[in-house]
TIMI-2910 file (N, C-alpha, C, CB; in pm, 1 decimal, decimal comma, always signed):
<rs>
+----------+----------+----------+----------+----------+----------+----------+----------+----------+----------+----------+----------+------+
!      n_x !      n_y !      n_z !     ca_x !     ca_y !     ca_z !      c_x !      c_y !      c_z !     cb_x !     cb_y !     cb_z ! resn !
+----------+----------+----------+----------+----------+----------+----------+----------+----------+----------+----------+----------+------+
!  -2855,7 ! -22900,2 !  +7199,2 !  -2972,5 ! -22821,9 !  +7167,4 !  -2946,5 ! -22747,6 !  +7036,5 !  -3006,9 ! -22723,7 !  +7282,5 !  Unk !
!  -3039,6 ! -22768,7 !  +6950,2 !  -3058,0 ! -22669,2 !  +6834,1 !  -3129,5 ! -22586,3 !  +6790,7 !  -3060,6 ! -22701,3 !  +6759,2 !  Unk !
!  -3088,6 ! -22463,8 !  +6771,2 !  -3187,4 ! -22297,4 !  +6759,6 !  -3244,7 ! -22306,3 !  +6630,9 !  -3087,2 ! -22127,7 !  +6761,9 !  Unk !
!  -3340,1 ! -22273,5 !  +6623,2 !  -3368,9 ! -22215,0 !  +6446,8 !  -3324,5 ! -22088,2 !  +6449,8 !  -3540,6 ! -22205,3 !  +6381,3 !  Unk !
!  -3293,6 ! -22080,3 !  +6281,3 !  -3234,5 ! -21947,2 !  +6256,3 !  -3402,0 ! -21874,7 !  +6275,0 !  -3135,4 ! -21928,7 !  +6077,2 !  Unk !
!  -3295,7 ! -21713,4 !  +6321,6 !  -3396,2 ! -21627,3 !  +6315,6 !  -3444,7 ! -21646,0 !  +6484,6 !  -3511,2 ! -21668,9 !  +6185,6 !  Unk !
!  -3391,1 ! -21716,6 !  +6586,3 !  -3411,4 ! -21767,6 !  +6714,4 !  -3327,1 ! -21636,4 !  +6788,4 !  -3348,5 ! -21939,1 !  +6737,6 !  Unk !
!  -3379,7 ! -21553,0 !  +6906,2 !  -3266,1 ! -21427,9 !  +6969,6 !  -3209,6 ! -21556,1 !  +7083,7 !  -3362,7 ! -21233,0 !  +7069,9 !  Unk !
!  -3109,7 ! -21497,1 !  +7058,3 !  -2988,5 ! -21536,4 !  +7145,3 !  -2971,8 ! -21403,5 !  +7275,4 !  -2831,7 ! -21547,2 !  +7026,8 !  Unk !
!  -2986,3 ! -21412,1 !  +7382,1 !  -2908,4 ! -21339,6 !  +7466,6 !  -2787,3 ! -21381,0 !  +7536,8 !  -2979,7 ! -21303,7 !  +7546,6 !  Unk !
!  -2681,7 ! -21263,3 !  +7529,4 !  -2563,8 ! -21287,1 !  +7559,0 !  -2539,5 ! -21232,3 !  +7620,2 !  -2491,9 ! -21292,5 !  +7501,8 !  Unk !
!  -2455,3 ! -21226,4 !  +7773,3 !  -2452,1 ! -21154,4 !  +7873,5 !  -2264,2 ! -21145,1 !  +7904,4 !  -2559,4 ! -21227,7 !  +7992,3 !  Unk !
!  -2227,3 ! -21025,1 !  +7915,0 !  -2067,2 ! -21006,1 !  +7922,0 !  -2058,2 ! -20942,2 !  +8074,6 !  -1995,3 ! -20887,9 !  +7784,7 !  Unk !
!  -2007,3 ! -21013,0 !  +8160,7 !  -2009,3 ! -20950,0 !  +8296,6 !  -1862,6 ! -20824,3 !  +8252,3 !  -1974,0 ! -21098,0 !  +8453,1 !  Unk !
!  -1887,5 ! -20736,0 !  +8346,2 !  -1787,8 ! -20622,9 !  +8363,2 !  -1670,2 ! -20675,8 !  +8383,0 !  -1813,1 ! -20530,3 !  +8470,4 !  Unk !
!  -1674,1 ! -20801,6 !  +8411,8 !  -1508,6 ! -20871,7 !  +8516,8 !  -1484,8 ! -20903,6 !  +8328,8 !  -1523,9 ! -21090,2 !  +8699,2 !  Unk !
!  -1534,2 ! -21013,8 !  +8233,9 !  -1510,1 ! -21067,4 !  +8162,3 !  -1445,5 ! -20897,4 !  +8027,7 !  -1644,2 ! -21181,7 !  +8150,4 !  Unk !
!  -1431,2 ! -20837,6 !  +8079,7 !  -1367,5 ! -20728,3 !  +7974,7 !  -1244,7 ! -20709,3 !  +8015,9 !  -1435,7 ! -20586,0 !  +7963,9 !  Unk !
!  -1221,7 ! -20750,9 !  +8151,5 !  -1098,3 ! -20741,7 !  +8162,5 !  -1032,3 ! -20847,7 !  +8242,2 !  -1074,9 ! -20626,1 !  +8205,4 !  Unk !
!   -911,4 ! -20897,7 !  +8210,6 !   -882,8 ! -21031,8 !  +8271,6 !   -766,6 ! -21049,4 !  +8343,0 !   -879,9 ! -21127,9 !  +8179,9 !  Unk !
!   -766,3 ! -21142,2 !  +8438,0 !   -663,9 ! -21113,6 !  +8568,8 !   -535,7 ! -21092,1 !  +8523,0 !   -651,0 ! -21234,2 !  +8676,4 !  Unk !
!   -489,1 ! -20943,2 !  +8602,6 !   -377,5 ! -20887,2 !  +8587,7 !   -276,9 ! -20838,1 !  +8476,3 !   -336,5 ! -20945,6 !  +8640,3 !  Unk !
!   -410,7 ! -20834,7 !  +8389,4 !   -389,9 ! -20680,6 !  +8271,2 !   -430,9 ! -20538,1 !  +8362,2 !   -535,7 ! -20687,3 !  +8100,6 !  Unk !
!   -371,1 ! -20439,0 !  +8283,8 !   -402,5 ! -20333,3 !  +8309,3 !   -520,0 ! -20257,9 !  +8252,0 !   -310,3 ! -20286,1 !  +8296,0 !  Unk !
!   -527,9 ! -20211,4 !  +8331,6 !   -722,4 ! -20185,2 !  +8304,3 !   -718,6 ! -20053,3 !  +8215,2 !   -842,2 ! -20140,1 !  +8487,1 !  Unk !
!   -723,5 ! -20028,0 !  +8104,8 !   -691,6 ! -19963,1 !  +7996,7 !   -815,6 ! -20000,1 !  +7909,4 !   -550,3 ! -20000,7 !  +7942,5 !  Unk !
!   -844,0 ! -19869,7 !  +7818,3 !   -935,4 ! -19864,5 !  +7728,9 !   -896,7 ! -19976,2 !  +7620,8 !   -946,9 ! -19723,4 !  +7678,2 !  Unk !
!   -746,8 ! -19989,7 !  +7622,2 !   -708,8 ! -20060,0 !  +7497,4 !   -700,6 ! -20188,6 !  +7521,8 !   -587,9 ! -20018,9 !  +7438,4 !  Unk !
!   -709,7 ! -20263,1 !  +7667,7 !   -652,9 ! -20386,7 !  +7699,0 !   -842,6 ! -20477,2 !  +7734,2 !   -509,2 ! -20361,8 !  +7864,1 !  Unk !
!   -938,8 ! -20339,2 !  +7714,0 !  -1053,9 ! -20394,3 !  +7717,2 !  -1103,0 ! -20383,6 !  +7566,3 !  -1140,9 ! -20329,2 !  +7823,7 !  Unk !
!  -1078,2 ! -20305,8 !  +7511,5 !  -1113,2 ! -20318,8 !  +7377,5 !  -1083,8 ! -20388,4 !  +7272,7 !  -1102,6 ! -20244,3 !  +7341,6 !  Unk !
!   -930,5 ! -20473,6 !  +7328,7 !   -897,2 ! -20600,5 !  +7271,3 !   -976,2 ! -20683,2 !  +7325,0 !   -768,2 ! -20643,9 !  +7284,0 !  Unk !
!  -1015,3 ! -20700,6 !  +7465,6 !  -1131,9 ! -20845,6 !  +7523,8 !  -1277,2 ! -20823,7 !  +7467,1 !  -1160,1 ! -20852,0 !  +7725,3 !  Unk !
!  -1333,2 ! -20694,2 !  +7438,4 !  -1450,0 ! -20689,2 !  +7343,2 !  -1385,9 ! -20739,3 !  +7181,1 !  -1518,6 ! -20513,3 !  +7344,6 !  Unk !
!  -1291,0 ! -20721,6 !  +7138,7 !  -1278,4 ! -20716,5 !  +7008,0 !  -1273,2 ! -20913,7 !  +6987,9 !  -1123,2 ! -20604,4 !  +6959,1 !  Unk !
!  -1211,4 ! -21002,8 !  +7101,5 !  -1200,0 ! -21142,5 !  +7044,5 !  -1335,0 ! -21167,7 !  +7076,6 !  -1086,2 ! -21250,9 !  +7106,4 !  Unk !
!  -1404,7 ! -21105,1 !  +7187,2 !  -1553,1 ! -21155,6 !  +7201,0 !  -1639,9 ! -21121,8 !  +7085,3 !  -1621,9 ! -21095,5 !  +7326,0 !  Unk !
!  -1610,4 ! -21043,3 !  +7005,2 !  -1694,2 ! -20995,8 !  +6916,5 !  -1667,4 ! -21068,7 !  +6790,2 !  -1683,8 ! -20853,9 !  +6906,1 !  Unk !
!  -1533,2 ! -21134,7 !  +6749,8 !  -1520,9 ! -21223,1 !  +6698,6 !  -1580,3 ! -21371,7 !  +6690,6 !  -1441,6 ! -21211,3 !  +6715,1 !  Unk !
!  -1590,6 ! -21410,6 !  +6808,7 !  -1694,3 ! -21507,7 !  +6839,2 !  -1815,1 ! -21492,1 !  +6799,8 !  -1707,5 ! -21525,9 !  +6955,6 !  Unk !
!  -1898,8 ! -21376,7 !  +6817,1 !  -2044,7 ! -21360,5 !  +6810,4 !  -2055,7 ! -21334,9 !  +6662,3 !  -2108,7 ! -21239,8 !  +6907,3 !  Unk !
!  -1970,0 ! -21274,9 !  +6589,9 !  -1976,3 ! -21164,4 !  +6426,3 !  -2061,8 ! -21290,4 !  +6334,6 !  -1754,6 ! -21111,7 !  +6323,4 !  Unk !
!  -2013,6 ! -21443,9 !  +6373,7 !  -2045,5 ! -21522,6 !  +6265,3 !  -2187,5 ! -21552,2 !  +6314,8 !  -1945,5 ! -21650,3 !  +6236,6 !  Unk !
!  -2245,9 ! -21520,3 !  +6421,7 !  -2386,8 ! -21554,6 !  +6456,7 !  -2510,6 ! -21447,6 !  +6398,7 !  -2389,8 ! -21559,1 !  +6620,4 !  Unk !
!  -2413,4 ! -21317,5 !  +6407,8 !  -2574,3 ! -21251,2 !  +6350,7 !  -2610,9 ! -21274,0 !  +6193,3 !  -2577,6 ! -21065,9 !  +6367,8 !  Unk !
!  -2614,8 ! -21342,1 !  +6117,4 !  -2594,6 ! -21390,1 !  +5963,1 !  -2744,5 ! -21499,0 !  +6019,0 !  -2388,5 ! -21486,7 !  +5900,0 !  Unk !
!  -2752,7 ! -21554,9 !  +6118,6 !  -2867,1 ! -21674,5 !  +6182,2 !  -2942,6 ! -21666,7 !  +6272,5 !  -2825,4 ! -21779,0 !  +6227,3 !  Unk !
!  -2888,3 ! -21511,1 !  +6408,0 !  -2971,1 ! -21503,3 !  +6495,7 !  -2984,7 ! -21360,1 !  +6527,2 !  -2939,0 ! -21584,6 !  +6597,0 !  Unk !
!  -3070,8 ! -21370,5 !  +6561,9 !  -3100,1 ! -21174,7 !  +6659,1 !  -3036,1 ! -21194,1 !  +6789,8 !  -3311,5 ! -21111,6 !  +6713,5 !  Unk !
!  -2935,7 ! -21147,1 !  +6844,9 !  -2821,3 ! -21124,8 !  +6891,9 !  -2851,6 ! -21040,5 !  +7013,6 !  -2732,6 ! -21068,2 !  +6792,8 !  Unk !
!  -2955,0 ! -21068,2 !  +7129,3 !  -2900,3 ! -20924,1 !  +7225,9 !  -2794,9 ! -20959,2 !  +7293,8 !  -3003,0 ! -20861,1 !  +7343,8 !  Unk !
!  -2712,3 ! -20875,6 !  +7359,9 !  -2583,7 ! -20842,6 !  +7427,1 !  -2629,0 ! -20776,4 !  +7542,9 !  -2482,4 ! -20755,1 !  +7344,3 !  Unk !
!  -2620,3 ! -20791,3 !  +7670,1 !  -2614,4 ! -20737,3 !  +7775,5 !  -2480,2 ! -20725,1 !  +7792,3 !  -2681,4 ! -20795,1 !  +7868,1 !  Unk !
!  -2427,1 ! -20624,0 !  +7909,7 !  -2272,3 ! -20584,9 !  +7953,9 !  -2320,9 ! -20532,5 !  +8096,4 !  -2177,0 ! -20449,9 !  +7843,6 !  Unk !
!  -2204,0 ! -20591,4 !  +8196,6 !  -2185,6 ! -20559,0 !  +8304,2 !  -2109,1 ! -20447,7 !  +8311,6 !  -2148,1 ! -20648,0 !  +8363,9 !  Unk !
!  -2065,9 ! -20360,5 !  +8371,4 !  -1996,8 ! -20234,1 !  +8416,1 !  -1894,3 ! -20216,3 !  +8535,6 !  -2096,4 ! -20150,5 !  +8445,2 !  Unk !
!  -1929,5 ! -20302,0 !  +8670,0 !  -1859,0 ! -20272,9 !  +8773,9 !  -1701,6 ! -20225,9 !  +8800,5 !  -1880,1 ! -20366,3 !  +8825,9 !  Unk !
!  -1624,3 ! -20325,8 !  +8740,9 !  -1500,6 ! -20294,6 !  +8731,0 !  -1513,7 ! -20141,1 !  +8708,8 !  -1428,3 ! -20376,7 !  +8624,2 !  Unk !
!  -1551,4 ! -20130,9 !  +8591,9 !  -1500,4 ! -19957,1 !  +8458,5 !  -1591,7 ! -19858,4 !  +8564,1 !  -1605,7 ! -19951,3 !  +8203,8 !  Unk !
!  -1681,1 ! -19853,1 !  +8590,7 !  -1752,3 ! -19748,2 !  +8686,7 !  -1655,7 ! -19748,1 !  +8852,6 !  -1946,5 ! -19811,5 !  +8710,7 !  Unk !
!  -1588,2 ! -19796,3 !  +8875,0 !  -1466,0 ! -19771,8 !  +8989,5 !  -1338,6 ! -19705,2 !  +8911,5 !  -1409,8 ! -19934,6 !  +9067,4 !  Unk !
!  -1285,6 ! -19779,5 !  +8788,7 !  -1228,7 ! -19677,8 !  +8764,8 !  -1279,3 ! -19561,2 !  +8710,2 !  -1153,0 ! -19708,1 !  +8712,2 !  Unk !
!  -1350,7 ! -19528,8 !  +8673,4 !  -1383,0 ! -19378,7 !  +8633,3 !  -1408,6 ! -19306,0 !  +8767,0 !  -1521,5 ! -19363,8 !  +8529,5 !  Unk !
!  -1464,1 ! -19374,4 !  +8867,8 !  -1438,1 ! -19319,9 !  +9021,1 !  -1327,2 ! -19275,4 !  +9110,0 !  -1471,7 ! -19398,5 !  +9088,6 !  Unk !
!  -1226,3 ! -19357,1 !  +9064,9 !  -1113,8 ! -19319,7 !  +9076,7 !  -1077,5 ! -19213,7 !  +8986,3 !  -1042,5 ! -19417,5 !  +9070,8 !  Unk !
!  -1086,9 ! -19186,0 !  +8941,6 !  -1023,6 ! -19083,5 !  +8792,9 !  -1080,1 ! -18959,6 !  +8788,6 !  -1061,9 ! -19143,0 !  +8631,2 !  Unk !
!  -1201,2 ! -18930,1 !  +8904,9 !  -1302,9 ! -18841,9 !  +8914,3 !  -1270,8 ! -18768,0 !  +9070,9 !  -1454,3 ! -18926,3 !  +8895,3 !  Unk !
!  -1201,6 ! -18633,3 !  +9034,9 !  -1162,5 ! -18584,5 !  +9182,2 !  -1255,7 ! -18540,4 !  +9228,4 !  -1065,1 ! -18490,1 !  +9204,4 !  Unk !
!  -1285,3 ! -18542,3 !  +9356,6 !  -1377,6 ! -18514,0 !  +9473,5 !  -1488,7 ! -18547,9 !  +9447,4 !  -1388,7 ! -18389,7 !  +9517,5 !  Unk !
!  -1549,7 ! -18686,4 !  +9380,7 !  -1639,2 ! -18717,4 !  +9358,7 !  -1753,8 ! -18648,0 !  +9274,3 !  -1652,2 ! -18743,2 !  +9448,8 !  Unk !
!  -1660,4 ! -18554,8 !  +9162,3 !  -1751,2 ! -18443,3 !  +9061,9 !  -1867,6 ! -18523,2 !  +9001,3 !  -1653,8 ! -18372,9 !  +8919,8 !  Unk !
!  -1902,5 ! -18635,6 !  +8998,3 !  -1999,3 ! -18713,6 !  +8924,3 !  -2032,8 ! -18821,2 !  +8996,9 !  -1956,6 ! -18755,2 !  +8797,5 !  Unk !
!  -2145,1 ! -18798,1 !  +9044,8 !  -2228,3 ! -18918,5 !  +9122,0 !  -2200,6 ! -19080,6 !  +9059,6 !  -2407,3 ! -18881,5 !  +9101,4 !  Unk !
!  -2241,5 ! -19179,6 !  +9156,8 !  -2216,2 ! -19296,9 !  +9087,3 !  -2300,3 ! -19347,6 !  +8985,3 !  -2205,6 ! -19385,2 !  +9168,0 !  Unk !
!  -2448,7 ! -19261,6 !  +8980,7 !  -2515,9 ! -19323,6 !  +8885,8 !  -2491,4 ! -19239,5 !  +8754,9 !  -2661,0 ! -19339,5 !  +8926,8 !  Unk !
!  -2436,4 ! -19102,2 !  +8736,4 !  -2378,7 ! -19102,4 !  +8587,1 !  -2239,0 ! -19125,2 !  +8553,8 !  -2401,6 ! -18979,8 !  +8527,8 !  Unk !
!  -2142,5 ! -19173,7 !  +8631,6 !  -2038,2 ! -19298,5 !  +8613,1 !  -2074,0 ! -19455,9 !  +8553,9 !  -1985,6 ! -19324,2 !  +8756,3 !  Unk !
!  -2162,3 ! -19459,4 !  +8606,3 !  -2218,8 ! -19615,4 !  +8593,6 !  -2254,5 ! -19538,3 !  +8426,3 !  -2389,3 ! -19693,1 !  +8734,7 !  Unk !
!  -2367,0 ! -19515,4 !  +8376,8 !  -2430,0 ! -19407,5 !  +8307,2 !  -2303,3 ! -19410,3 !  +8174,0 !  -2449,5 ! -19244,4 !  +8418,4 !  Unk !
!  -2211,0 ! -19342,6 !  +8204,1 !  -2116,0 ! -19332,4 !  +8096,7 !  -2032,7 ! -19446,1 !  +8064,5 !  -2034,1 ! -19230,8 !  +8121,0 !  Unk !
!  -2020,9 ! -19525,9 !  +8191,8 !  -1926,2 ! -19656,2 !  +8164,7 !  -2016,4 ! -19725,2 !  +8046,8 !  -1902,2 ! -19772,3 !  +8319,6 !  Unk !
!  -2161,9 ! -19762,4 !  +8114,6 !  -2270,5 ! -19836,6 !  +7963,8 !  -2216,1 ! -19788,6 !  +7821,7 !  -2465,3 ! -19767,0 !  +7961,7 !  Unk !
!  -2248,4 ! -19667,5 !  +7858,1 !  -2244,9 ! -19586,2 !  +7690,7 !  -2133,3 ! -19618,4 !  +7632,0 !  -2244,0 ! -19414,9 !  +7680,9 !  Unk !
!  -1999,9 ! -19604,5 !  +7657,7 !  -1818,6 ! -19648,8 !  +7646,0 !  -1840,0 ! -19776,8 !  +7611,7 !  -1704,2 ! -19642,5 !  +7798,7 !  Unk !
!  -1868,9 ! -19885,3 !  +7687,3 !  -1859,8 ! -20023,0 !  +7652,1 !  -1976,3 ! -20041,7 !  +7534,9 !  -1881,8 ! -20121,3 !  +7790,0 !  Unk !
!  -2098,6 ! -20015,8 !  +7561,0 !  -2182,5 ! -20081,3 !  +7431,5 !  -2162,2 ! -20010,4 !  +7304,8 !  -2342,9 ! -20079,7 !  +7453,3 !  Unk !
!  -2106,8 ! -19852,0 !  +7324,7 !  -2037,6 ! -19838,4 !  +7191,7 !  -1903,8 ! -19928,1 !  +7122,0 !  -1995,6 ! -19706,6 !  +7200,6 !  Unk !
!  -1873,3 ! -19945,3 !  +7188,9 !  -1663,6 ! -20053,9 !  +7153,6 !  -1793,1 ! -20195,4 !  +7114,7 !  -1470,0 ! -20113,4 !  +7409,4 !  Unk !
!  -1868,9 ! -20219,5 !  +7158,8 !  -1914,0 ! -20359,3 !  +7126,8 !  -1971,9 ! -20327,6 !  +7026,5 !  -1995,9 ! -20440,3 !  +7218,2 !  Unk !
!  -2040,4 ! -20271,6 !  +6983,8 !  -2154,9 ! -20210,8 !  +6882,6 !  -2017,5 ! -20193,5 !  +6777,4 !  -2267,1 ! -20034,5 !  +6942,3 !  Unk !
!  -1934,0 ! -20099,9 !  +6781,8 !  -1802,1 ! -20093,6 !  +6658,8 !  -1738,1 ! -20229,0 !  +6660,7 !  -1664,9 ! -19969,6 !  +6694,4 !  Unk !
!  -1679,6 ! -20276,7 !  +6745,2 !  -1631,4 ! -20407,4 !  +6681,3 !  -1722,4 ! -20517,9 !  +6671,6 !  -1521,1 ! -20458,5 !  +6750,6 !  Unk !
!  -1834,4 ! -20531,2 !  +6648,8 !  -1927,6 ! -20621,7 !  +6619,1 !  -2007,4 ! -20551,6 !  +6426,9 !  -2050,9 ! -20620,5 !  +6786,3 !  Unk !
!  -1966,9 ! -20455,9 !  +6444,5 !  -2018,9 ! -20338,5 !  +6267,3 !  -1872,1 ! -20413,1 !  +6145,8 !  -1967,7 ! -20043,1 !  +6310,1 !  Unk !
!  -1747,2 ! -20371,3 !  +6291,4 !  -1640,2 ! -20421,9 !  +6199,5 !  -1597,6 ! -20602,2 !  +6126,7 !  -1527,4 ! -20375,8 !  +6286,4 !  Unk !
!  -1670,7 ! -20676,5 !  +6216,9 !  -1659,0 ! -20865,3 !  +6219,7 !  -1771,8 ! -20894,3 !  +6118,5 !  -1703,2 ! -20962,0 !  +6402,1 !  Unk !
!  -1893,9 ! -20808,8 !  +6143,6 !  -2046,9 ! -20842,6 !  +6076,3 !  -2018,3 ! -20921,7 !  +5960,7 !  -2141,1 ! -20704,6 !  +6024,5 !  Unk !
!  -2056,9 ! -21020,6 !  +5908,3 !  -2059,0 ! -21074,4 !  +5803,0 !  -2156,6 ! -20975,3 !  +5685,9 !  -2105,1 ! -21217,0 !  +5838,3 !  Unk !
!  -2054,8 ! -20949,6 !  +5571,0 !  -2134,9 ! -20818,6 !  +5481,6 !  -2255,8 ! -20897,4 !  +5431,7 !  -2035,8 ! -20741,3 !  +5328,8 !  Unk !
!  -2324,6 ! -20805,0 !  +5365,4 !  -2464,7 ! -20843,1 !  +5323,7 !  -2472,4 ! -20801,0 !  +5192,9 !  -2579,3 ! -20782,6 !  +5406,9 !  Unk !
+----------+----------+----------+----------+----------+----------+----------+----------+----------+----------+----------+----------+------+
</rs>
């Protein structure tokens, strides 16, 4: 199959795919799995409009864990995990961008 440029692409990153079996679940060991994924995509926005969806599950348990006596409900865990990940994707996708 072939897109015309200028065609949106949606791309969907499940929460599991940021982090991969039996790394340690670290800001830095996911921000390397956004950073090669973002490598992949950097040469596409130059041809397509690019949305990105992101899953969360994994990262909203750990921040549950990390959260004593349950100080923050699950829906602004969930809430901040979004914001954390689509910012790291949003910066390493600014940093790959093909310049203009």
């Amino acid at each position: 199959m072939t897109l015309a440029s200028g065609s949106t692409l949606v791309i969907a990153l499940g929460g599991n795919a940021l982090l991969n079996a039996g790394e340690p679940a670290t800001g830095t060991s996911q921000r390397a799995n956004i950073a090669k994924v973002a490598a992949i995509i950097a040469p596409l926005l130059s041809r397509y409009r690019i949305v990105i969806t992101h899953g969360n599950g994994p990262q909203v348990g750990l921040l549950a864990a990390q959260t004593p006596d349950a100080a923050w409900p699950l829906d602004v865990l969930g809430a901040e995990s979004e914001g954390m990940i689509g910012y790291v994707i949003e910066h390493e996708l600014a940093y790959r961008a093909p310049k203009q």
